[in-house]
C-alpha positions in Angstrom: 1.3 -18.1 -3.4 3.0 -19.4 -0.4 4.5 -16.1 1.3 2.8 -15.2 4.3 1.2 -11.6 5.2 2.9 -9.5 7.6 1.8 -7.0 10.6 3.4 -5.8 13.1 1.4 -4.9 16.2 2.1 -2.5 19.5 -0.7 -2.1 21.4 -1.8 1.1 19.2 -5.1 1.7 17.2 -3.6 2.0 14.1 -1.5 -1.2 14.6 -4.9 -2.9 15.6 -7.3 -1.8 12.2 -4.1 -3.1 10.4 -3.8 -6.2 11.7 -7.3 -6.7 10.8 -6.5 -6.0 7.3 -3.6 -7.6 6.9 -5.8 -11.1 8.0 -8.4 -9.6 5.1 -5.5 -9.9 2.9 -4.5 -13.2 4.2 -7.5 -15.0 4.1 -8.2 -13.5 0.6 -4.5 -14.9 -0.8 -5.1 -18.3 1.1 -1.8 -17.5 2.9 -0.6 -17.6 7.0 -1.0 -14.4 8.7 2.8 -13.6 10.7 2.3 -11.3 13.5 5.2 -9.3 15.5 5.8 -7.5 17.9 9.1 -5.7 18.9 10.9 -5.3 22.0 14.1 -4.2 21.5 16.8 -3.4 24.4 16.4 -0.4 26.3 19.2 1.8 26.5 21.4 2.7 29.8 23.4 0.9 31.9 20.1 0.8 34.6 18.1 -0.8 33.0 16.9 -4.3 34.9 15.7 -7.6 34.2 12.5 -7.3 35.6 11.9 -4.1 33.4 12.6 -6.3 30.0 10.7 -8.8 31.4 8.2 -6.4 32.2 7.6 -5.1 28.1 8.4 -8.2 27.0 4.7 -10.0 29.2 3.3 -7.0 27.9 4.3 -7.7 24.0 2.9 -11.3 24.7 -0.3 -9.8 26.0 -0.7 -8.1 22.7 -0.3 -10.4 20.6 -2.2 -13.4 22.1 -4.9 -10.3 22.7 -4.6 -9.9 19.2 -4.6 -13.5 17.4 -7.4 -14.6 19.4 -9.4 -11.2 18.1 -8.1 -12.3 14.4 -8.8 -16.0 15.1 -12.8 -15.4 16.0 -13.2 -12.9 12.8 -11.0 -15.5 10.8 -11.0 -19.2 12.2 -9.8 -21.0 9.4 -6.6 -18.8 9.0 -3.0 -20.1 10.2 -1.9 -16.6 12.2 1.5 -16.6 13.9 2.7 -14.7 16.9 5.9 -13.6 17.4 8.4 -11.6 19.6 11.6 -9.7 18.0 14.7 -8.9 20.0 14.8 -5.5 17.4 13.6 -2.0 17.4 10.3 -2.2 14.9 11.8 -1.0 11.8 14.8 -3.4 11.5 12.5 -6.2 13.1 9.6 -5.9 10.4 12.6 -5.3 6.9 13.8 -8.4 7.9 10.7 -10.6 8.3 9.5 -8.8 5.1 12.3 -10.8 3.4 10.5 -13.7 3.3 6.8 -11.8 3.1 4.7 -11.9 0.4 2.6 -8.4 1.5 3.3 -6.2 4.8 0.4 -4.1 6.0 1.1 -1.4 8.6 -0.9 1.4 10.1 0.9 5.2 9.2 1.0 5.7 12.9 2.5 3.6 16.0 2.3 4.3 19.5 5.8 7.2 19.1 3.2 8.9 16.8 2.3 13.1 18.2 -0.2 14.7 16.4 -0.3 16.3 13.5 2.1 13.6 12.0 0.3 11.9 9.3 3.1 8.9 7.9 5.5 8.2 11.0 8.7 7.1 10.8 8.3 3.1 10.9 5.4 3.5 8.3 7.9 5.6 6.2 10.4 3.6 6.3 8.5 0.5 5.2 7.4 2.0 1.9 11.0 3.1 1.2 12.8 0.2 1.9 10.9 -3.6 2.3 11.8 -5.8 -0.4 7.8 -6.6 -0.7 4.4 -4.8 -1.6 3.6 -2.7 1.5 -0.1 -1.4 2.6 0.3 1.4 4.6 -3.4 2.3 6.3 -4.6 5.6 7.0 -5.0 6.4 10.8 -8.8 6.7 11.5 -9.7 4.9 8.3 -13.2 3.0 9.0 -13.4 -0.4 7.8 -11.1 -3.0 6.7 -10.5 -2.8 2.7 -12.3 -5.6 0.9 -14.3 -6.4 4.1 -17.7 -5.8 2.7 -20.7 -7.5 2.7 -21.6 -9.8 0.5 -24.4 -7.0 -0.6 -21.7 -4.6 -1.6 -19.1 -6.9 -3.0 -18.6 -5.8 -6.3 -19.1 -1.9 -6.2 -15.8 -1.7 -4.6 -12.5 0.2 -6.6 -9.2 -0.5 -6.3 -7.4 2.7 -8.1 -3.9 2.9 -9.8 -1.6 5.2 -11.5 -0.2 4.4 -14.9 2.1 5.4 -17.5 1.6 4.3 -20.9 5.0 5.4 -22.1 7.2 3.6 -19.1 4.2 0.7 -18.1 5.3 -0.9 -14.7 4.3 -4.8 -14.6 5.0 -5.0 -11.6 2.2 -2.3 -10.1 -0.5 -3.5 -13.1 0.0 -6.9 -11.6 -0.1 -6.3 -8.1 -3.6 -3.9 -9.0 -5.2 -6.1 -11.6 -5.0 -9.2 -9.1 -6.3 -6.9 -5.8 -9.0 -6.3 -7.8 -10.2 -9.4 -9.1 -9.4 -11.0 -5.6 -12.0 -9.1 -4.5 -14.5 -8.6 -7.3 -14.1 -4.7 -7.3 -13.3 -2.6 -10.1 -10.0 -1.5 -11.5 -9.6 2.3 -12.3 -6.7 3.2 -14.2 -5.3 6.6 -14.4 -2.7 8.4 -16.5 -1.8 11.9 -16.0 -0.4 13.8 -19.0 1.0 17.0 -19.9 1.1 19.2 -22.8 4.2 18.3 -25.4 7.2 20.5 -24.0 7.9 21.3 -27.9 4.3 22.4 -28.5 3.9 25.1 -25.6 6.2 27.4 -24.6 6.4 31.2 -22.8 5.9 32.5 -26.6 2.5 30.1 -26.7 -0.5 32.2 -26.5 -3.0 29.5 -26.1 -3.4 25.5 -26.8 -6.3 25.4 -29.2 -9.0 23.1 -28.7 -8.2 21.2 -31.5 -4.8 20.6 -30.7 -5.9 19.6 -27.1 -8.6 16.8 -28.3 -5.6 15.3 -30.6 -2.8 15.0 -27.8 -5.5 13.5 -25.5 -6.8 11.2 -28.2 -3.3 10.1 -28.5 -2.8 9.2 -24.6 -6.3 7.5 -24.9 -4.9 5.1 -27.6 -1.8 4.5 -25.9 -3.5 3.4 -22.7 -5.4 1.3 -24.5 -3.2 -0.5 -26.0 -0.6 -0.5 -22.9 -3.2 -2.3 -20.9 -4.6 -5.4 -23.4 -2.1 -7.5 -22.3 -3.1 -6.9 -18.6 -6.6 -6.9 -19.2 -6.4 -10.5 -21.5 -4.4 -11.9 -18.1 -7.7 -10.6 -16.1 -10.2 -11.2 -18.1 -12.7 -11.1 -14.9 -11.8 -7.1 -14.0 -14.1 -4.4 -15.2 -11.1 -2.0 -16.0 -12.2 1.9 -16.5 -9.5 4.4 -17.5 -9.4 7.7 -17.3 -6.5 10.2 -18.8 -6.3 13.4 -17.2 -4.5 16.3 -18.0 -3.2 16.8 -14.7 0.0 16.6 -12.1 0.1 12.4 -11.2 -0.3 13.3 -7.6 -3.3 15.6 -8.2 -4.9 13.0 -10.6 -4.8 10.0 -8.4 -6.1 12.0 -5.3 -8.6 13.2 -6.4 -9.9 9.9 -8.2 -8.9 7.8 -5.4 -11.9 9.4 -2.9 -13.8 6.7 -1.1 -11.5 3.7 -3.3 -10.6 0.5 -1.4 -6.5 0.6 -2.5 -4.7 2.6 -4.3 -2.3 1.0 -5.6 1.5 3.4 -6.6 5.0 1.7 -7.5 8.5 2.7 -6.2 11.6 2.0 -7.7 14.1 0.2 -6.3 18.0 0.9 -6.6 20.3 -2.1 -5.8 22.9 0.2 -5.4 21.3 1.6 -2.7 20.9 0.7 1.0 17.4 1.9 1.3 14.8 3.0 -1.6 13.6 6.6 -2.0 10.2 7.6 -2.7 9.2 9.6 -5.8 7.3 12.4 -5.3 3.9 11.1 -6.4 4.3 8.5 -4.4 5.7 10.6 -1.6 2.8 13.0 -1.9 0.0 10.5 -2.3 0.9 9.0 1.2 0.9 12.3 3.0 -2.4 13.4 1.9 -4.5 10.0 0.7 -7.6 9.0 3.1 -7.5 5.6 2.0 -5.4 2.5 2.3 -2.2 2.9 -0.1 -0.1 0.1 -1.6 3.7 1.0 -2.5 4.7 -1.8 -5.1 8.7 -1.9 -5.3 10.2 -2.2 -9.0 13.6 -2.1 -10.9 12.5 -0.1 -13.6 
């Protein structure tokens, strides 16, 4: 795996705490860490040299600030600096191109309170052609930075659907976790057969219940062997829950190191759109989140 990892930095805390994981993920894929900064042009008609000048020292600043913070916690890792003529958005879609992960923070320095994804975050999951980690503000620690007394208690969590399996989010899960000896938790949500319940149903006997799970259980199972004969080195634990997706992976995903969703792609489309488990887990999630694009 030759792509580098990609951060983009602005001075801000949560730019910081991901930059830090993004050279976590980095040094852990044996890959350069690319780091940019945007200045794009302000508007009017006043606006002067010196003034450009001006945010572009102070872009420079931040990023030779942060590569030498990077370079003391990581000193065997290639990291990259770099300015972009863009606003951040456009700036970090196109160097995603040729990424092979992009880790942001949810908010920048145009963040207000209260917001909890901002815009350039948002934008990221929706639309870069690679994996994206988006990191919680406030979140302590970088993911997978544990010591070596801890490594192997860690979880990395996913969501997944027996009846549509995605290889490209078991992949992208499987491999975070054996990278860094953690655990893989795999969940499927499920729901009651729309032809079995109904307004006239009085009740779902337990009997009926125990079966319909049963059969989730065996689907899983058998879903995940060809993932789990790939990784032979993950301890994989699943758990089938009869509840809404977003609900399931919420509340399992407490205190886990990734969480790792999917969002499908549409090449007819200028941007992606977020489902709404996906869209929901990033709003209310309190750890890192990786949004894995697919085509199916």
């Amino acid at each position: 795996m030759s792509h580098p990892v990609l951060a983009g930095v602005d001075g801000s805390a949560d730019s910081s705490v991901a930059a830090v994981r993004a050279a976590r993920e980095a040094s852990l894929r044996g890959v350069a860490l690319r780091l940019i900064h945007a200045s794009p042009p302000l508007p009017g008609n006043a606006v002067t040299v010196t003034a450009m000048d001006r945010l572009r020292h102070m872009g420079e600043r931040i990023l030779r600030r942060t590569v030498t913070d990077l370079s003391d916690r990581y000193p065997d890792l290639e990291i990259r600096g770099e300015q972009a003529d863009d606003a951040p958005a456009s700036a970090l879609l196109s160097a995603a191109r040729t990424a092979g992960l992009l880790v942001v923070g949810t908010r920048g320095t145009g963040g207000f309170d209260g917001l909890v994804v901002g815009s350039v975050a948002l934008r990221m999951a929706m639309a870069a052609p690679c994996p994206v980690v988006l990191v919680p503000q406030g979140h302590a620690g970088a993911f997978g930075e544990r010591t070596h007394a801890t490594h192997g208690t860690d979880q990395v969590v996913t969501g997944f659907d027996a009846h549509r399996p995605v290889g490209e989010v078991a992949d992208f899960a499987f491999s975070a976790a054996e990278a860094r000896g953690a655990r893989l938790r795999v969940v499927q949500a499920w729901a009651f057969p729309a032809d079995a319940v109904s307004p006239r149903t009085l009740a779902v006997t337990e009997e009926d219940r125990a079966t319909w799970e049963d059969q989730e259980v065996l689907q899983l199972s058998d879903a995940l062997r060809a993932w789990q004969e790939k990784y032979p080195q993950v301890t994989v634990r699943t758990d089938v829950m009869l509840l809404h997706p977003a609900e399931a992976l919420l509340n399992t995903s407490r205190g886990a190191e990734l969480l790792v969703v999917g969002r499908r792609t549409d090449p007819q489309a200028v941007e992606g759109r977020l489902g709404p488990v996906t869209h929901a887990v990033l709003h209310h999630t309190r750890c890192p989140v990786v949004v894995v694009p697919h085509d199916h």
